[in-house]
N, C-alpha and C positions, 0 to 999 in steps of 0.2 A: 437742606437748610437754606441755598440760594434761595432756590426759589419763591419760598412762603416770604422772604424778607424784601425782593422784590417785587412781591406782588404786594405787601404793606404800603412802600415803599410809593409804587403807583400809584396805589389805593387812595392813599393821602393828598399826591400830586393832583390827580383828576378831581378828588373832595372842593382842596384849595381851586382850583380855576373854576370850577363850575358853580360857587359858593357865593353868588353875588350878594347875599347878607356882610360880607367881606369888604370893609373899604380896600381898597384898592394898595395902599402903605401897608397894610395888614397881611394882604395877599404875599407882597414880594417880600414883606421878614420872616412868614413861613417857609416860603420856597428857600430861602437863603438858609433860615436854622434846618429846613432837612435838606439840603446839598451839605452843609458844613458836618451837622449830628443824623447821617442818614436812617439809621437804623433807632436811634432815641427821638431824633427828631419826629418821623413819621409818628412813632409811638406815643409820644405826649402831645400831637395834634389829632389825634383822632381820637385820645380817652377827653381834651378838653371840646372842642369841637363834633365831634361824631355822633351825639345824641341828635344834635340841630339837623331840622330838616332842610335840605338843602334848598333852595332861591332858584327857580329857573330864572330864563328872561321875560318868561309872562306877567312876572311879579310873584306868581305861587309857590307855595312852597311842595315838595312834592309829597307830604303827606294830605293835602288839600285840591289833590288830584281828585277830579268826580269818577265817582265809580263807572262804568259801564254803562253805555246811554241805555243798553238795551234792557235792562236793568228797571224794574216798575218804581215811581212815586215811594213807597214806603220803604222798599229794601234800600234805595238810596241813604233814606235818613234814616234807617238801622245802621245800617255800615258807618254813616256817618256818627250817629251816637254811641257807636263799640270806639272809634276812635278816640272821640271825647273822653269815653267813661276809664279807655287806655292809658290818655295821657299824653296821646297822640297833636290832639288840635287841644289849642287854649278857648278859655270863653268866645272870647272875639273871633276867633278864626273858626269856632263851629258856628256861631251864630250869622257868622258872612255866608258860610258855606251856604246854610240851611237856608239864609235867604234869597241866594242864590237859586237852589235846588227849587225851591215854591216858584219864584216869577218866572 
């Protein structure tokens, strides 16, 4: 039982810092409600937060990560519209994609 609530627990922590969509006031009353509520805390930041795709520092998010360079012109923008069609990328973020993928 430690363990899997530790590993939530984590889980959550690395979410919150690596989650640069997070203003930054944002960030530090998460860390504080799960040090205070560690085991609720974690819990109700990852069912509200954890669908969102995380923010590297490139600006992308990381379901907008390009597939595989090795990867031909059209399997790209399959992969890319199984995404879309998942629910994965919004309008805007498959149409950057895809135009990115073309130039």
């Amino acid at each position: 039982m430690v363990i899997p609530v530790t590993l939530l627990w984590i889980s959550a922590l690395f979410h919150i810092i690596v989650n640069s969509s997070l203003p930054g006031w944002s960030r530090a009353l998460w860390v504080i409600v799960i040090f205070l509520l560690p085991i609720l805390g974690a819990l109700v930041y990852l069912v509200v937060n954890g669908n969102h795709a995380v923010v590297t520092a490139d600006g992308q998010t990381s379901s907008q990560a390009a597939p595989g360079r090795s990867a031909d012109l059209p399997a790209q923008l399959q992969h890319l519209a199984d995404l879309h069609r998942a629910g994965d990328l919004s309008d805007a973020e498959f149409a950057t994609a895809k135009a990115a993928l073309i130039d």
